[in-house]
BATIZA-853711 format. One record per atom (N, C-alpha, C): x, y negated, z; residue in three letters. Coordinates in steps of 0.2 Angstrom, whole numbers. Layout:
N
c1: X; c2: Y; c3: Z; r: ALA $
...
END
This chain:
105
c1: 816; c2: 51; c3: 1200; r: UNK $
c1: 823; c2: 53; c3: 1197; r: UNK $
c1: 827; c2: 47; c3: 1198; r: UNK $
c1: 833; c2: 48; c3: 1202; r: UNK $
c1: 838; c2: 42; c3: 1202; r: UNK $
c1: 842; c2: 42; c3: 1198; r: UNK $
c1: 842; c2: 35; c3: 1193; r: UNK $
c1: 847; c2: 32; c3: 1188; r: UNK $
c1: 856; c2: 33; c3: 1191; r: UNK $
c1: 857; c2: 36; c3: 1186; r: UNK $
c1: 864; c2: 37; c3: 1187; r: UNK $
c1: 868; c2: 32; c3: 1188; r: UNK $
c1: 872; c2: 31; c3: 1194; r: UNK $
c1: 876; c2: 24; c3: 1192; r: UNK $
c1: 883; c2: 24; c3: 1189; r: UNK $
c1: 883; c2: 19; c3: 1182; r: UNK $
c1: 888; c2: 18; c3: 1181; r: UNK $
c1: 894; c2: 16; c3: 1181; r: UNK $
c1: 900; c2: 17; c3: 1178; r: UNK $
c1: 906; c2: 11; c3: 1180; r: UNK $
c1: 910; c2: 10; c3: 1173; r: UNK $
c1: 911; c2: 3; c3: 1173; r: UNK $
c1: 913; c2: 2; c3: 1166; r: UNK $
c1: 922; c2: 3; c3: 1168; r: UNK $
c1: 925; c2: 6; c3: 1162; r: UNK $
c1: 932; c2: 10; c3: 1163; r: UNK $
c1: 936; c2: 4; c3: 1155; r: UNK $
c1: 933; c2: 2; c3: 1153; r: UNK $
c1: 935; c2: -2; c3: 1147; r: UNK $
c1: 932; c2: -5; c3: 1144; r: UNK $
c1: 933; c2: -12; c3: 1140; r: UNK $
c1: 928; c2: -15; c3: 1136; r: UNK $
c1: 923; c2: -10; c3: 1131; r: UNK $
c1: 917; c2: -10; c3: 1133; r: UNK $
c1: 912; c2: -6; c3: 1129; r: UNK $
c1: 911; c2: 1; c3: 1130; r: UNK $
c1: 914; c2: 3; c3: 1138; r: UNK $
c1: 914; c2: 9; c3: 1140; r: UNK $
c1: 914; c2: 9; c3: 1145; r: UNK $
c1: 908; c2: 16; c3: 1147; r: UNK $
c1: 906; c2: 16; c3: 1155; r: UNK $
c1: 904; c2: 26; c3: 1154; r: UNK $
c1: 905; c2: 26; c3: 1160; r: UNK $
c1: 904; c2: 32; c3: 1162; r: UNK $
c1: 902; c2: 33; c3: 1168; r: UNK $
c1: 897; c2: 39; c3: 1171; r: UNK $
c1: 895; c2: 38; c3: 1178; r: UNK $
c1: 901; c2: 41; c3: 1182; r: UNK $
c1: 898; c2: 36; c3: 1189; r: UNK $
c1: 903; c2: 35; c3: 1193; r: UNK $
c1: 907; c2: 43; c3: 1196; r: UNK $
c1: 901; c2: 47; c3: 1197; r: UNK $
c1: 905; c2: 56; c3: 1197; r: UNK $
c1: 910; c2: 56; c3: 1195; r: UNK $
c1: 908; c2: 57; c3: 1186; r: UNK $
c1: 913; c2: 59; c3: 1182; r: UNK $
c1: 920; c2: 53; c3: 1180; r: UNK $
c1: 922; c2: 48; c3: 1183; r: UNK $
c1: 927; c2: 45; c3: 1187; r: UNK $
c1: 928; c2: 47; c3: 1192; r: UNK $
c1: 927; c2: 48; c3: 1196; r: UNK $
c1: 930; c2: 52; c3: 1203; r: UNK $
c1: 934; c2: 59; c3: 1200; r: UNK $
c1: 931; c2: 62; c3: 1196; r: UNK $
c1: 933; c2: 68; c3: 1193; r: UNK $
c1: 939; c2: 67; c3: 1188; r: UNK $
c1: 938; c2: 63; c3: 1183; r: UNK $
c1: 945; c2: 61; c3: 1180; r: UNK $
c1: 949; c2: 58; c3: 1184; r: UNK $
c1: 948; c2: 53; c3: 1190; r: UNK $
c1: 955; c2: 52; c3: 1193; r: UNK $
c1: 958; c2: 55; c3: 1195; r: UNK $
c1: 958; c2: 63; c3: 1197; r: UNK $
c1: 960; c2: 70; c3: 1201; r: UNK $
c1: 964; c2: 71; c3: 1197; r: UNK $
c1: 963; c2: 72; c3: 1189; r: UNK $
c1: 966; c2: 73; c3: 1183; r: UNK $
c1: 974; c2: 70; c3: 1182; r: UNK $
c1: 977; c2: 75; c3: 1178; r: UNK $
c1: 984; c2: 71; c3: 1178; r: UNK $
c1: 986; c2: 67; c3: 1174; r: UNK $
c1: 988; c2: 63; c3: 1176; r: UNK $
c1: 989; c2: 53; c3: 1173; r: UNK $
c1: 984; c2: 51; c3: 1173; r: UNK $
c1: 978; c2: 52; c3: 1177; r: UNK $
c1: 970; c2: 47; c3: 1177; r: UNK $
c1: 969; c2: 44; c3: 1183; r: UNK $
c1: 975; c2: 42; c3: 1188; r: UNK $
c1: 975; c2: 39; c3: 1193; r: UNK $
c1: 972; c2: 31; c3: 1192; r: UNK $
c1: 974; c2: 29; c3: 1186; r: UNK $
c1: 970; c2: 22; c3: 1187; r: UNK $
c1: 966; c2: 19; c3: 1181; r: UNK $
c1: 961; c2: 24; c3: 1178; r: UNK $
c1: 954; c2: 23; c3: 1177; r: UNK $
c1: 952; c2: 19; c3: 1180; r: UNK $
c1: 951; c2: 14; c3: 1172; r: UNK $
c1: 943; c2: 9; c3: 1177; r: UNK $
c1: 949; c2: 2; c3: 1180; r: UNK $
c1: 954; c2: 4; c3: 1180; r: UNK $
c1: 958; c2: -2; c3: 1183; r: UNK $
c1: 956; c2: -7; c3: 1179; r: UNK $
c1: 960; c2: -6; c3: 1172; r: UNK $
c1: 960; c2: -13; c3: 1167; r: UNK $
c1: 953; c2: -12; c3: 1162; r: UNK $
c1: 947; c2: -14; c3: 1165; r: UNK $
c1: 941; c2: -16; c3: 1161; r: UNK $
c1: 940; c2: -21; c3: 1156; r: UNK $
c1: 944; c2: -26; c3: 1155; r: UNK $
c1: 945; c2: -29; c3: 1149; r: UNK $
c1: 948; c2: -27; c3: 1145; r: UNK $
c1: 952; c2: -23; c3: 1142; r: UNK $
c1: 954; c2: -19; c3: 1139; r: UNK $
c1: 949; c2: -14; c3: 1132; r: UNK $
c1: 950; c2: -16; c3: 1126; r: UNK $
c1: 946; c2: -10; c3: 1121; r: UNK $
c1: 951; c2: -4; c3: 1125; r: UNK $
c1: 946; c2: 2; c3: 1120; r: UNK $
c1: 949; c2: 9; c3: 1121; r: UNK $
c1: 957; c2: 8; c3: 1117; r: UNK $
c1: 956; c2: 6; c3: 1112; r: UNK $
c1: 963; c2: 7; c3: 1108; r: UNK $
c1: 968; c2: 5; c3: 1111; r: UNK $
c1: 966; c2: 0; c3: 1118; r: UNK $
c1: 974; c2: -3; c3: 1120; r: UNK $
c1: 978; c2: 3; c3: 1126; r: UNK $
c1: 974; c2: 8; c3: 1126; r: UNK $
c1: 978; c2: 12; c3: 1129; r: UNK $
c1: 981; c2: 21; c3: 1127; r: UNK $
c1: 984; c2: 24; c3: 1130; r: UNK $
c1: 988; c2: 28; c3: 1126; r: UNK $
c1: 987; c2: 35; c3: 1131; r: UNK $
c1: 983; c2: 34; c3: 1134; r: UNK $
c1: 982; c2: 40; c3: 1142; r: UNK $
c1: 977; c2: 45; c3: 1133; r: UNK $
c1: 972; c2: 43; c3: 1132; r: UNK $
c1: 971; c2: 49; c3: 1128; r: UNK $
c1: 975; c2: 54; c3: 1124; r: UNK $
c1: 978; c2: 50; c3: 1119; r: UNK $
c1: 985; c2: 50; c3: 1117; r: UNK $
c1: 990; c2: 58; c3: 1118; r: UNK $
c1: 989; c2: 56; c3: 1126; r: UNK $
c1: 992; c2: 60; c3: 1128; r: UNK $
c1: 991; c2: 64; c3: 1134; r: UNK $
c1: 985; c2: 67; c3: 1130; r: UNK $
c1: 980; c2: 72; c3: 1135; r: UNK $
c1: 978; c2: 69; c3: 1142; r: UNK $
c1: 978; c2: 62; c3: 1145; r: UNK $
c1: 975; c2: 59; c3: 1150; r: UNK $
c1: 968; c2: 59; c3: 1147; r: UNK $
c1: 966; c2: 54; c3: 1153; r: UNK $
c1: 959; c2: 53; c3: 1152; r: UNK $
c1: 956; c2: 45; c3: 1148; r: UNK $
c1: 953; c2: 45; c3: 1146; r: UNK $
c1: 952; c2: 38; c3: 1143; r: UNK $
c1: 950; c2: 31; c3: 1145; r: UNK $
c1: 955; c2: 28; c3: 1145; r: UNK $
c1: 955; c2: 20; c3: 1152; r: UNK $
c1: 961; c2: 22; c3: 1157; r: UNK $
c1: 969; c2: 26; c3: 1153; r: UNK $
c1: 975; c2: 27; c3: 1158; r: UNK $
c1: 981; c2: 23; c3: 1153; r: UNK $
c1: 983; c2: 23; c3: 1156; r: UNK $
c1: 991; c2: 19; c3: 1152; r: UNK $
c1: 990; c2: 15; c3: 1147; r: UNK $
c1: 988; c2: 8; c3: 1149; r: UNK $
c1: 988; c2: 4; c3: 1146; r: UNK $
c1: 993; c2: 1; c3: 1141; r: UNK $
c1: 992; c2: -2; c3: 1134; r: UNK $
c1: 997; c2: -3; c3: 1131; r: UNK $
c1: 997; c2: -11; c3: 1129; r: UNK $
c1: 994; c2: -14; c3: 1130; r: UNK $
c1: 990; c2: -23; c3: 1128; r: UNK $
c1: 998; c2: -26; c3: 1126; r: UNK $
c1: 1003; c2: -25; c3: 1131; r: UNK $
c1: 1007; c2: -28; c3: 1131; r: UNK $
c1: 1013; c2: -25; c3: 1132; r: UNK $
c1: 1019; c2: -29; c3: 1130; r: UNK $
c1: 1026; c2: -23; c3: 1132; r: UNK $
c1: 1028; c2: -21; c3: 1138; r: UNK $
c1: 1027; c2: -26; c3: 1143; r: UNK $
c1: 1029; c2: -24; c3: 1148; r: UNK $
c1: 1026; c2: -18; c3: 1150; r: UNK $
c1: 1019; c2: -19; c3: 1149; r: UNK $
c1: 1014; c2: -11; c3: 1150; r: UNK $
c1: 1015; c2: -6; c3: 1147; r: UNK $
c1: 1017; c2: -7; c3: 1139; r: UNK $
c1: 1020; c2: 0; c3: 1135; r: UNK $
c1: 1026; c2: 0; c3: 1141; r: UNK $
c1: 1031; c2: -1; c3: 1143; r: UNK $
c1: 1035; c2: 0; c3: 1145; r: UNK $
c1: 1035; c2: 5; c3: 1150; r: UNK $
c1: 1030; c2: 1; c3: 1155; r: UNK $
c1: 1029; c2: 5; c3: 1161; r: UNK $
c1: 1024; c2: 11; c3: 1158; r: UNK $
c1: 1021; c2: 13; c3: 1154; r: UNK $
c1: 1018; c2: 20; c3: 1151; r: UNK $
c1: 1022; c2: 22; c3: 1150; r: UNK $
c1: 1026; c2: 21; c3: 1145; r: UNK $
c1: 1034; c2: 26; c3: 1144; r: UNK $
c1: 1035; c2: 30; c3: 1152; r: UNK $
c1: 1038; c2: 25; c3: 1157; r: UNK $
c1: 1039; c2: 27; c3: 1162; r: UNK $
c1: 1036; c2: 33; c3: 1168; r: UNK $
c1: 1030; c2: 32; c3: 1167; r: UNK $
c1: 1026; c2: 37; c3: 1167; r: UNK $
c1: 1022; c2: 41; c3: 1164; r: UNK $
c1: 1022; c2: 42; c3: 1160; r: UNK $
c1: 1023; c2: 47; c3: 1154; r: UNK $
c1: 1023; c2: 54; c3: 1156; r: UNK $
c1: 1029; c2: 55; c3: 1160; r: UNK $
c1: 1029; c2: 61; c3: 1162; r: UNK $
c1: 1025; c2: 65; c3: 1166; r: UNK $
c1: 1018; c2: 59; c3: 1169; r: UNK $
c1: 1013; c2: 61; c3: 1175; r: UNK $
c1: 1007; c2: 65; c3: 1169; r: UNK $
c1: 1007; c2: 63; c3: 1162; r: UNK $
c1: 1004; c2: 65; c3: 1158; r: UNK $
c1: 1003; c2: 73; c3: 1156; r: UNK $
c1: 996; c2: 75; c3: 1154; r: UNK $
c1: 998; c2: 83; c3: 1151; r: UNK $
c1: 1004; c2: 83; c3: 1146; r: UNK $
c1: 1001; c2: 80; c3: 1141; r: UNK $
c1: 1005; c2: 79; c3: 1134; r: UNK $
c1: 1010; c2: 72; c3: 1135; r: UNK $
c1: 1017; c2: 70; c3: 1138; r: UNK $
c1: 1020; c2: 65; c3: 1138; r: UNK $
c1: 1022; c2: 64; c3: 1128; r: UNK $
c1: 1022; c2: 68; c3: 1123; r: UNK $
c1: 1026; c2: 64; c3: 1118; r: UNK $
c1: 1021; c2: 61; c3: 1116; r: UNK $
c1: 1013; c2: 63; c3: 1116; r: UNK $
c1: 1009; c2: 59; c3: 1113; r: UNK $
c1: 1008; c2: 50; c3: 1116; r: UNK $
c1: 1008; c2: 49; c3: 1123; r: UNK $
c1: 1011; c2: 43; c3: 1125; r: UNK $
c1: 1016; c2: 40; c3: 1123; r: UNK $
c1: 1021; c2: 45; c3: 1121; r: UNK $
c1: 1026; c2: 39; c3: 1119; r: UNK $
c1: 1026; c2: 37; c3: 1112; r: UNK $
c1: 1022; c2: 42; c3: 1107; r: UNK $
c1: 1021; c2: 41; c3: 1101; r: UNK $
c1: 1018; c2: 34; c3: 1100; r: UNK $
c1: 1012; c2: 34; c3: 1104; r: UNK $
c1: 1006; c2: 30; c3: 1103; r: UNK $
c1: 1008; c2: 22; c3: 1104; r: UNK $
c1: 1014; c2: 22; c3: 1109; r: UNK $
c1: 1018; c2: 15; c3: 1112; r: UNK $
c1: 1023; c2: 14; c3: 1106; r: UNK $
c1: 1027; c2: 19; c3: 1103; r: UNK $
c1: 1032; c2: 18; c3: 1099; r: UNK $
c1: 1029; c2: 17; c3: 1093; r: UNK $
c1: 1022; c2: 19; c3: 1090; r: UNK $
c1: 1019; c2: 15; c3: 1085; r: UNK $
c1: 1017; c2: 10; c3: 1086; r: UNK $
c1: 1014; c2: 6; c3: 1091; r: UNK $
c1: 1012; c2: -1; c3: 1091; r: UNK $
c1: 1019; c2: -6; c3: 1094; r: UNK $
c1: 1023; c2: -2; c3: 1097; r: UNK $
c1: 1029; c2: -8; c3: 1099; r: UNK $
c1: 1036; c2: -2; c3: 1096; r: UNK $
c1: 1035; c2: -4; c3: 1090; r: UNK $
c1: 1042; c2: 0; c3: 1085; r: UNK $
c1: 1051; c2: 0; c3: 1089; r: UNK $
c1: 1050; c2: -9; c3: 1092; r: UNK $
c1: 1057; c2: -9; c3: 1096; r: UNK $
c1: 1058; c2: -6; c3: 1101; r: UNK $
c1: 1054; c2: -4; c3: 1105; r: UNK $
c1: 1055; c2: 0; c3: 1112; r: UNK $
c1: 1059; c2: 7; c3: 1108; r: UNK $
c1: 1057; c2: 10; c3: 1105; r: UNK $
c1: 1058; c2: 15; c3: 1102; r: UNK $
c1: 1067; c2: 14; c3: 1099; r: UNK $
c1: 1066; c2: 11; c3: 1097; r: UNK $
c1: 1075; c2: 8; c3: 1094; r: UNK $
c1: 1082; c2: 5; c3: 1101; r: UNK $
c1: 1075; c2: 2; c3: 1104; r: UNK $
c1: 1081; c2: 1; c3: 1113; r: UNK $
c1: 1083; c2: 6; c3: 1116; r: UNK $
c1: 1078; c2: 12; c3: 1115; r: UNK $
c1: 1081; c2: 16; c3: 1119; r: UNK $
c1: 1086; c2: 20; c3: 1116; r: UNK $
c1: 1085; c2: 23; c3: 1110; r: UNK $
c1: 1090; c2: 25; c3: 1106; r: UNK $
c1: 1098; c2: 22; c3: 1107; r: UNK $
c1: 1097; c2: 16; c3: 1108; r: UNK $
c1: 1103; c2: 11; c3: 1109; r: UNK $
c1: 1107; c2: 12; c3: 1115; r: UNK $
c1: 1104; c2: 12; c3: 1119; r: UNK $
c1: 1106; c2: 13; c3: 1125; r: UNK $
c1: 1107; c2: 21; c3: 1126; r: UNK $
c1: 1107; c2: 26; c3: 1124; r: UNK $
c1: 1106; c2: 33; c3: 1125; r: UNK $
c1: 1113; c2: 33; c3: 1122; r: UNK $
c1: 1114; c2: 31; c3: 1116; r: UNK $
c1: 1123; c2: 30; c3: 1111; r: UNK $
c1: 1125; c2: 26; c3: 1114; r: UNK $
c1: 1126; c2: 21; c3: 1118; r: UNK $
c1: 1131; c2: 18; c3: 1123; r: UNK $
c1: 1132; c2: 23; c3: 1127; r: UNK $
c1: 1128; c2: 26; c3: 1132; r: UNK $
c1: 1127; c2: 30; c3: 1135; r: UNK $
c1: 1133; c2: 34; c3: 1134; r: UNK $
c1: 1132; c2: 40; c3: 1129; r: UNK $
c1: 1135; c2: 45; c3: 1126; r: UNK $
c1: 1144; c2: 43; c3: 1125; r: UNK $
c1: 1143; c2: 37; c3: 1122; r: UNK $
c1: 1151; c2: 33; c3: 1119; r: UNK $
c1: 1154; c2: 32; c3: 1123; r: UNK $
c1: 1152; c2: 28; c3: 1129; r: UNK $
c1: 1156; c2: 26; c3: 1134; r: UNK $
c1: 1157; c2: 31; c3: 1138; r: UNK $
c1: 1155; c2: 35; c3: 1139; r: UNK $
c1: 1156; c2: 39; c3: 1146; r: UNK $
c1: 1164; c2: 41; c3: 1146; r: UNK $
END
């Protein structure tokens, strides 16, 4: 019987290597398994019906680019919840800009 081979997808999380192949085909699980340093909680892909190890959140510039893609997600407001809980000010920029938006035009 041959040992299934692993791949680790985040700090203290592995899954075999099939069922990654299979998540990545999924929508917003194109890059599972990128950021392996990472706990589960730094990312926002489950959040929002992705797969777990998608849309990294560690840092703003990466909540940033999550927001951004967001819409590759089943469930995009769960990503944007998940980022606008842990970086509160992203959530207040864009509001800002959305009423200048409005005002000036």
């Amino acid at each position: 019987m041959a040992k299934k081979k692993m791949v680790k997808i985040a700090k203290g999380k592995k899954l075999p290597k099939k069922k990654v192949a299979q998540l990545r085909k999924k929508a917003g699980g194109s890059n599972i398994g990128e950021y392996k340093g990472l706990s589960s909680s730094e990312f926002a892909g489950p959040s929002g019906g992705a797969p777990s190890g998608t849309y990294p959140i560690n840092t703003k510039k990466r909540a940033k680019a999550a927001l951004a893609y967001a819409h590759n997600a089943p469930n995009p407001e769960g990503i944007k919840r998940k980022v606008y809980a842990k970086y509160p000010d992203l959530g207040t920029a864009n509001k800002k800009r959305k009423k200048r938006k409005t005002n000036g035009a």
